[in-house]
LOSELUM-274550 format. One line per 3 residues: for each residue x, y, z of N, C-alpha, C. Coordinates in steps of 0.02 Angstrom, whole numbers, always signed. Each point is the difference from the previous one (the first is absolute). Example, Ala and Ser with C-alpha at 12.3 -4.5 7.8 and 13.67 -1.06 7.14 Angstrom:
BEGIN
+660/-284/+390/-45/+59/+0/+45/+60/+0  -18/+53/-36/+42/+59/+3/-39/+55/+37 .
//
This chain:
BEGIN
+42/-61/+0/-42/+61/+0/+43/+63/+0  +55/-1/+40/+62/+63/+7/+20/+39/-65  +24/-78/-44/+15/+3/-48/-52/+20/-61 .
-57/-4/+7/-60/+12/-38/-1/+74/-6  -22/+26/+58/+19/+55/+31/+62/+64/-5  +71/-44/-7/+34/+62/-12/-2/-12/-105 .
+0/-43/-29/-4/+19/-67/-59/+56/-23  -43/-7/+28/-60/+43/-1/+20/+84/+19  +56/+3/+44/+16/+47/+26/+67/+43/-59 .
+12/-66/-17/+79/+18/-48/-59/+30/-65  -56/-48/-42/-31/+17/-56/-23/+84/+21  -32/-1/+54/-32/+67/-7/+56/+66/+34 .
+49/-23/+7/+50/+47/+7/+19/+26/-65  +14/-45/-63/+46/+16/-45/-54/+28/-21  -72/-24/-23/-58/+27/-39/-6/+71/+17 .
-13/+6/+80/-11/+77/+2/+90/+48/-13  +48/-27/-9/+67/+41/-14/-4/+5/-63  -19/-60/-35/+2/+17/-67/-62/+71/-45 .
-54/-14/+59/-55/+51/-32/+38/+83/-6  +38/+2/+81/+4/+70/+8/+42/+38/-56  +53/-44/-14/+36/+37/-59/-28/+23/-65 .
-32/+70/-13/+1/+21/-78/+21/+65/-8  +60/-27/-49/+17/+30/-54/-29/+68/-27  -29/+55/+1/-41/+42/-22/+37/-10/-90 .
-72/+20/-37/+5/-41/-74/-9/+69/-51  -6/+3/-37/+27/+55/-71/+52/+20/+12  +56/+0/+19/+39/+10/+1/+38/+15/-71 .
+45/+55/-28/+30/-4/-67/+14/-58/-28  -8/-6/-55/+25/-62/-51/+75/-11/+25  +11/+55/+1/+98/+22/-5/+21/-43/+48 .
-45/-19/+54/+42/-11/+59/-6/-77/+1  -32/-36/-38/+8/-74/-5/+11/-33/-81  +35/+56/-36/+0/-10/-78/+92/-32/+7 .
+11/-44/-26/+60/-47/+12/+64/+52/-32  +63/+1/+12/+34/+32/-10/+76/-27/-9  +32/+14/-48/+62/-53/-7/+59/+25/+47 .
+16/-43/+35/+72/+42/+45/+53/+2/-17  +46/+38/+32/+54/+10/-32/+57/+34/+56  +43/+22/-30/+70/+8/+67/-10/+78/-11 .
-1/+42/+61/+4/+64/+16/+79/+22/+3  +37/-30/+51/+63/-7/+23/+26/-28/+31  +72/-18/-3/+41/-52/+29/-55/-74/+23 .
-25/-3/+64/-42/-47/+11/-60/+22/+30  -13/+57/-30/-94/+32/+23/-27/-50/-106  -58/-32/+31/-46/-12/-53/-58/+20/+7 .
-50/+9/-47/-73/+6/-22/-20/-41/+5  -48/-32/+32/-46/-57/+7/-59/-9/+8  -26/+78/+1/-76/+29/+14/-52/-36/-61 .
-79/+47/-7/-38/+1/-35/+34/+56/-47  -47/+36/-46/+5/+20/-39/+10/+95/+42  -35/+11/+57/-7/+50/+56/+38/-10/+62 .
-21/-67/+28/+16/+3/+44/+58/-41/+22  +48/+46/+34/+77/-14/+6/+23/-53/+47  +25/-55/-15/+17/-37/+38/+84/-9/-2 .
+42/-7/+22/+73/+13/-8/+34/-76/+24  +52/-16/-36/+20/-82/+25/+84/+32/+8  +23/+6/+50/+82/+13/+8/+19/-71/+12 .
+44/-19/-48/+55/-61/+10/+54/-5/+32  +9/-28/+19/+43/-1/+70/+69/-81/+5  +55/+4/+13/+24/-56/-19/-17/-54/+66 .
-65/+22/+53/-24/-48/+47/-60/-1/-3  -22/+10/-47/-82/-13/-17/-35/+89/-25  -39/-12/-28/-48/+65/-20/-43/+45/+68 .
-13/+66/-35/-41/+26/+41/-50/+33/-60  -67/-9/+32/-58/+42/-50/-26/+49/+78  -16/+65/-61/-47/+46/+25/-52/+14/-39 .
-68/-23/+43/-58/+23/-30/-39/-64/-40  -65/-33/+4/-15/-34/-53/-66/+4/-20  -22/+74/-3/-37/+17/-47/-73/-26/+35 .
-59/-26/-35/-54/-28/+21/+6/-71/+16  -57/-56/+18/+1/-41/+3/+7/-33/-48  -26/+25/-76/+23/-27/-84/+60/-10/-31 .
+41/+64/+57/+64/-12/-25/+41/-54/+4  -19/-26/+64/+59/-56/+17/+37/-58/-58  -29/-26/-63/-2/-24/-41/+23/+26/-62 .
-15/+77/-17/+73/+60/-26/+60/-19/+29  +0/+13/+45/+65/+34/+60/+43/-78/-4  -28/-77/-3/+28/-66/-3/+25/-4/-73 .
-60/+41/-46/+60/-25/-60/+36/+66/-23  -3/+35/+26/+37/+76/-34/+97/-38/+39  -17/-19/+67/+56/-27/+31/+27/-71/-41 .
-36/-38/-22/+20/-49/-46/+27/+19/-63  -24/+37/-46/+15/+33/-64/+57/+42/+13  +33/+23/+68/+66/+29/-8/+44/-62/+33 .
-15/-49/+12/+44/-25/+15/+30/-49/+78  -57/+53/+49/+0/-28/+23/-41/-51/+48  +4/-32/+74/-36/-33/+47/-36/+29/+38 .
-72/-6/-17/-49/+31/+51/+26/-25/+67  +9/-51/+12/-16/-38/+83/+77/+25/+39  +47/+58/-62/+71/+36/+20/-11/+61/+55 .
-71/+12/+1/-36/+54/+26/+20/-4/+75  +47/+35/+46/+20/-6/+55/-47/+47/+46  +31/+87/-16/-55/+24/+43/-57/+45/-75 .
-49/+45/+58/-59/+0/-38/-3/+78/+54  -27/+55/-45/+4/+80/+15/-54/+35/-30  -16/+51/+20/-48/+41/-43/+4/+77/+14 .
-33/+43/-55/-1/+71/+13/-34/+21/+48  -73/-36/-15/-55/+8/+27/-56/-36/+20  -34/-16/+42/-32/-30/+35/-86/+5/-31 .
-2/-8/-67/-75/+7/-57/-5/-62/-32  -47/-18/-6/-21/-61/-42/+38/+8/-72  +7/+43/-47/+35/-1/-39/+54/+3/-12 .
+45/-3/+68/+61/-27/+14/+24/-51/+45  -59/-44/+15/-22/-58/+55/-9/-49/-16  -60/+17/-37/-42/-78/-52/+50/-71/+20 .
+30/+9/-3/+38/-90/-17/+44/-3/+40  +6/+41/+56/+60/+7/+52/+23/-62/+43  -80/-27/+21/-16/-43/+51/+12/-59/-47 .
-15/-10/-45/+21/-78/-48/+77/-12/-10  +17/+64/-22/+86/-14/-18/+18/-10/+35  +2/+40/+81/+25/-32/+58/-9/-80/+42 .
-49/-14/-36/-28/-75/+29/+52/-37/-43  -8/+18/-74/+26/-52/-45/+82/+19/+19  +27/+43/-9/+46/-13/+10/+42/+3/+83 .
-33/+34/+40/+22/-4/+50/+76/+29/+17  -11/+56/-27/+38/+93/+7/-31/+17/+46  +46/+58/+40/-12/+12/+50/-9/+92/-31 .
-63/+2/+54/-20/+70/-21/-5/+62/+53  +57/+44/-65/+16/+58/+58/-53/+73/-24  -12/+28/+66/-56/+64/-29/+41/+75/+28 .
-22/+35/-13/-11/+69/+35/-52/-25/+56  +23/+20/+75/-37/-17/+59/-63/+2/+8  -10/+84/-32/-73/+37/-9/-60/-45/-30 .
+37/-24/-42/-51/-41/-35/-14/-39/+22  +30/-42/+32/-18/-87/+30/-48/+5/+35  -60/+35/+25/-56/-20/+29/-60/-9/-87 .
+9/+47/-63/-13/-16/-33/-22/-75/-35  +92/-9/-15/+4/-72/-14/-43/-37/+33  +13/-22/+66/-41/-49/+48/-73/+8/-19 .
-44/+58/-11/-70/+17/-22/-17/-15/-43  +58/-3/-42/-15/-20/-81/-6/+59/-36  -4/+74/+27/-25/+51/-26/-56/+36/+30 .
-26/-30/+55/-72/+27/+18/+14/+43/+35  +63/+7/+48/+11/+46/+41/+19/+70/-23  +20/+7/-68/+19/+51/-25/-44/+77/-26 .
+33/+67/+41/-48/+48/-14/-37/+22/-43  +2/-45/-43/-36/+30/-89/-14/-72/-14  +23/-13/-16/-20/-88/-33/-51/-46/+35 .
+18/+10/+67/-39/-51/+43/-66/+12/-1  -33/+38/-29/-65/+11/-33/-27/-63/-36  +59/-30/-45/-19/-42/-32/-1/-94/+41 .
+1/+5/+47/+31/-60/+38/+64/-6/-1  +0/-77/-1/+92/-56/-15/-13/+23/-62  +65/-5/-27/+7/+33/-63/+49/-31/-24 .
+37/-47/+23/+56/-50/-16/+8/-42/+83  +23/-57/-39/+27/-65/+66/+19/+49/+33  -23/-18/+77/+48/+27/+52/+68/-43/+18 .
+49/+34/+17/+71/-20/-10/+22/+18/+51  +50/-50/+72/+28/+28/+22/+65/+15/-17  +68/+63/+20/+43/+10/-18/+46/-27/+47 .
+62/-24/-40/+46/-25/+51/+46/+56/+32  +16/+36/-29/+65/+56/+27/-55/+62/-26  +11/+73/+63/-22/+51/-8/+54/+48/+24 .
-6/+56/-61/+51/+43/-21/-10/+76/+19  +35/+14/+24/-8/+88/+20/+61/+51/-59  -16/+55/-15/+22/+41/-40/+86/-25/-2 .
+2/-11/-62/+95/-31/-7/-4/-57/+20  -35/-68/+10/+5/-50/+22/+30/-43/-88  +35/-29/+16/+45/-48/-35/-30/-67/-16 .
-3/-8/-67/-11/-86/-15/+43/-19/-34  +54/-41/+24/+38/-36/-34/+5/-88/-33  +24/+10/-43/+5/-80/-24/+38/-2/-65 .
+71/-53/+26/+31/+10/-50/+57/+45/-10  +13/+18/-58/+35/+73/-20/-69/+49/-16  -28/+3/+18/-65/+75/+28/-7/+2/+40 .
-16/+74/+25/-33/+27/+74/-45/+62/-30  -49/-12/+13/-46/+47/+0/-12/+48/+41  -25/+71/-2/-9/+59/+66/-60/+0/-16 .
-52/-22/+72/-69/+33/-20/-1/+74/+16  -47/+45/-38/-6/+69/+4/-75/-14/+22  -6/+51/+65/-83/-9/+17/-10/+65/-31 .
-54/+1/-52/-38/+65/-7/-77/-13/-11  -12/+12/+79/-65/-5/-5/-68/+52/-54  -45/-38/+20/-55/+49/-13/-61/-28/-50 .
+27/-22/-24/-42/-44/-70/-24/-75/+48  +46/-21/+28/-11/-48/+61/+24/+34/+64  -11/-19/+49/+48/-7/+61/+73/-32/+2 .
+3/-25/-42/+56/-46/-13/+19/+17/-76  +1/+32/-35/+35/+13/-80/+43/-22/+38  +42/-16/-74/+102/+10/+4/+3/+4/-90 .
+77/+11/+28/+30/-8/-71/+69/-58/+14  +26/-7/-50/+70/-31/+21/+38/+34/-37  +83/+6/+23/+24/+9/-42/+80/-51/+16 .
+31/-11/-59/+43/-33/-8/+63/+7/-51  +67/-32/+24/+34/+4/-66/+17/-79/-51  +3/+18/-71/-16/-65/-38/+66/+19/-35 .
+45/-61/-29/+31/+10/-41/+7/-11/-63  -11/+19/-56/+31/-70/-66/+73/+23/-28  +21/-27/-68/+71/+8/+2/+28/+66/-13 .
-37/+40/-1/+10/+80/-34/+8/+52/+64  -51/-15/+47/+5/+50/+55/-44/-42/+43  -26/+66/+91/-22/-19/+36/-37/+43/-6 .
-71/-19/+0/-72/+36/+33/-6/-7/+63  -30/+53/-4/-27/+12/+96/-99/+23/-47  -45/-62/+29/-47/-21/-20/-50/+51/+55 .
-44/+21/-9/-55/+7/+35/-98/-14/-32  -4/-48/+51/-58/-19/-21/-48/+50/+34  -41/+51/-22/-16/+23/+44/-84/+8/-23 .
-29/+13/+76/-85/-23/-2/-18/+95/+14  -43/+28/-64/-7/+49/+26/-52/+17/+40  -12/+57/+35/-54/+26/+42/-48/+24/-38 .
-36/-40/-38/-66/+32/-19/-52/-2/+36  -57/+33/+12/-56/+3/+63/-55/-34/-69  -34/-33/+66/-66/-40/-27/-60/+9/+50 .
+5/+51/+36/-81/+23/+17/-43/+63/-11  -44/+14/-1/-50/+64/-22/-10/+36/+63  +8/-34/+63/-17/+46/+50/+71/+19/+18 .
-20/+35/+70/+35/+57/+47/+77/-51/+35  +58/+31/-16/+52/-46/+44/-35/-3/+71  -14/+70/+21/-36/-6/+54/-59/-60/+35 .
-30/-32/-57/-59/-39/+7/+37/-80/+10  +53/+4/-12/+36/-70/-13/+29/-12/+91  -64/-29/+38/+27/-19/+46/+49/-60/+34 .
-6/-41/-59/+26/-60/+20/+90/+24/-38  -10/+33/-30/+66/+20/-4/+22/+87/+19  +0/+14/+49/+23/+60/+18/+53/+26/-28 .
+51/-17/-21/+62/+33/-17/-17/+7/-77  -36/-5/-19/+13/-14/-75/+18/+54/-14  -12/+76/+4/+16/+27/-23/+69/+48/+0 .
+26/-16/+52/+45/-5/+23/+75/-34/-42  -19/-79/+14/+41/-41/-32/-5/-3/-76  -41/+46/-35/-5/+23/-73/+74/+48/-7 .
-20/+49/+51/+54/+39/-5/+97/-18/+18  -29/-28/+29/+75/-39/+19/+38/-54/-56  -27/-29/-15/-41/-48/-93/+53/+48/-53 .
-37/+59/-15/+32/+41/-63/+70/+31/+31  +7/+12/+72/+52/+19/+25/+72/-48/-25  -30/-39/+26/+60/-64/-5/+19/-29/-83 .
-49/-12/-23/-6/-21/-65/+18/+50/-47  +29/+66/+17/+30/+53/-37/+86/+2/+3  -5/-45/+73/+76/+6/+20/+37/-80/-33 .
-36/-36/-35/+26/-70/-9/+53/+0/-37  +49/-26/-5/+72/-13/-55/-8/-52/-12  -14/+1/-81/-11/-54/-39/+16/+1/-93 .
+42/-23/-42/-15/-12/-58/-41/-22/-30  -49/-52/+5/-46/-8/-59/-57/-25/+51  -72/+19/-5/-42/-28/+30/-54/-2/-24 .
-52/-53/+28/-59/-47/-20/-57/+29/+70  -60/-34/-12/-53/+3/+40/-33/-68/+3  -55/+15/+35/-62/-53/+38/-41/-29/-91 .
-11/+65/-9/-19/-6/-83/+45/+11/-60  -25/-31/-68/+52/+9/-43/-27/+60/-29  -52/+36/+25/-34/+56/-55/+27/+50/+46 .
+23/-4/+54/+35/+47/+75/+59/+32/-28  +29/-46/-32/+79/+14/-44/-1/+17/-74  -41/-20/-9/-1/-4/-94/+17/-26/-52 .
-7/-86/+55/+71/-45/-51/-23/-14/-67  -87/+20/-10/-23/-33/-76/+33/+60/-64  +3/+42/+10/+30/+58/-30/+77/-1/-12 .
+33/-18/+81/+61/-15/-15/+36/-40/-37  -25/-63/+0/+0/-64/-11/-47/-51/-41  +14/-25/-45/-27/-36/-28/+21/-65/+0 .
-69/-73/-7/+13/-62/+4/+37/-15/-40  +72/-32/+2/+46/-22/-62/+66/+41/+15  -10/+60/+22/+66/+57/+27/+60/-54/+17 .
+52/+30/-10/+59/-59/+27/+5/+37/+62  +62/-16/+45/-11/-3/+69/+59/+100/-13  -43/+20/+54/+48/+68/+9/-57/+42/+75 .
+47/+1/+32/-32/+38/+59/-6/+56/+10  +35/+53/-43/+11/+58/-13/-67/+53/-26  -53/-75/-26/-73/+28/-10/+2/+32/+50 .
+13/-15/+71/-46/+0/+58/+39/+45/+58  +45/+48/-45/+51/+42/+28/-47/+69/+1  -47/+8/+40/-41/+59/-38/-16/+56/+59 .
+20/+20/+45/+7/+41/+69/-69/+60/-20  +16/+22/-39/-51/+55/-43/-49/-10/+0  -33/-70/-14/-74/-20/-8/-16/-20/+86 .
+37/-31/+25/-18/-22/+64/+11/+65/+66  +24/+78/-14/-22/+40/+42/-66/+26/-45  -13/+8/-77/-56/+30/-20/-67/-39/+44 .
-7/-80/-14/-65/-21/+41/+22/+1/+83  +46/+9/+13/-12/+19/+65/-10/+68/+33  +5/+51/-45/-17/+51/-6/-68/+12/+3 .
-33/-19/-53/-67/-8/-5/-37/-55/+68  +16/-34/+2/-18/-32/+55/-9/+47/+66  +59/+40/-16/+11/+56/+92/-73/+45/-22 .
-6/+39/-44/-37/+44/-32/-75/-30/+9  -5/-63/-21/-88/-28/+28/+4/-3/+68  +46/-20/+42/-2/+10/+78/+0/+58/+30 .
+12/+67/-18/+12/+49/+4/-57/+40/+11  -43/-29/-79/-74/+40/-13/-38/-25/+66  +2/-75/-14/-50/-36/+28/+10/+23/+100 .
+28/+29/-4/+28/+14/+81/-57/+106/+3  +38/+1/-59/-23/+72/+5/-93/+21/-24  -15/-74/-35/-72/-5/+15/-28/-22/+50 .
+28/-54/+52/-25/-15/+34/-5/+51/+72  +31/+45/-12/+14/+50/+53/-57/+50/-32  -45/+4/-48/-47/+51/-8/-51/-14/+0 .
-7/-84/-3/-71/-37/+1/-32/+8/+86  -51/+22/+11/-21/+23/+61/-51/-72/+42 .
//
């Protein structure tokens, strides 16, 4: 009877875990339209969707990915890693910008399947564990991806190493509680990059910073966000998205390998410029709305 009993308990455990998770749906074509990968620099690769950025650094003690897109992706992201060459199950640890279903989706599978250990920005990790529900804007929508716990949690400059890489997380909040960026240096036989992956601060709500109680600082840690992210030293850098950077413009499918596309300082203070400028308004409207 015990035994009757706890299967009954195991079925309607997984049934109701499995209900809570959805996905919110129309989402752009862009962001689950398949995309061929390819080498950025030294050992940063492309392994995303066609939008959404997923990054595979090779490592001579196993791989690291950041980011895997939706739950559709996971099956991109296995053969984009096969078609260059290499071993999905090489996947050691496992990172992200941001703490959104469209940089989540498949977080919780890759980590099962391969069993990488996953490091966050601190801020975020009550996220993860929710799946998304806990989050000041999103959690509107429920779980919004597997909830995931994280193995290692990272405070501003926290280090992931493996291998010949070490990664610096950069906390710039605001977009989450937990944004980051990384940045890193890569080599190939010509020179050394100093890489920055960086997640920008774009805002995603209509109301008052003021109204955002579950996140009090936000507006705050916006400002601190463009502060820091003005001061970064970096040669060539990427984002959360590939439309963030402009790699379809830059870059075309078939391009031979040159990283120098992605040498572009100019474009990456212009949208962060603009980025400061919608935070700016949106501060100086919300201060007239009565």
């Amino acid at each position: 009877m015990k035994k009757i009993i706890l299967v009954l308990l195991m079925i309607i455990s997984f049934t109701g875990h499995a209900q809570t998770v959805s996905e919110p749906k129309n989402n752009p074509e862009e962001w689950s339209k398949i995309y061929e990968p390819f080498r950025i620099a030294g050992n940063l690769y492309y392994v995303g969707t066609y939008d959404l950025a997923s990054y595979l650094i090779v490592t001579d003690k196993g791989n690291i990915l950041i980011n895997t897109g939706l739950a559709d992706s996971l099956p991109v992201i296995k053969n984009n890693i096969k078609k260059l060459g290499f071993n999905y199950m090489d996947i050691k640890i496992l990172t992200l910008t941001q703490a959104h279903f469209d940089h989540m989706g498949a977080m919780a599978d890759i980590k099962k399947e391969t069993g990488a250990k996953l490091y966050v920005d601190e801020k975020d990790a009550g996220e993860l564990k929710s799946g998304g529900k806990s989050d000041y804007e999103m959690g509107k929508y429920g779980v919004t991806f597997k909830p995931v716990t994280p193995d290692y949690l990272l405070k501003n400059n926290g280090k992931i190493k493996l291998g010949n890489t070490t990664l610096t997380l950069l906390h710039h909040p605001g977009h989450t509680k937990g944004s980051c960026s990384f940045l890193f240096e890569t080599k190939d036989k010509d020179q050394t990059y100093k890489v920055l992956i960086a997640n920008l601060p774009s805002i995603i709500i209509d109301r008052k910073f003021s109204d955002v109680k579950d996140y009090q600082n936000i507006q705050k840690d916006y400002a601190e966000t463009f502060k820091a992210m003005k001061n970064v030293d970096f040669d060539i850098w990427v984002a959360s998205h590939a439309s963030q950077f402009d790699l379809h413009t830059k870059r075309k499918v078939g391009d031979p390998y040159n990283p120098r596309l992605f040498v572009d300082k100019e474009a990456y203070f212009q949208k962060l410029g603009k980025l400061e400028a919608d935070y700016l308004e949106k501060i100086k409207n919300d201060s007239s709305e009565k």
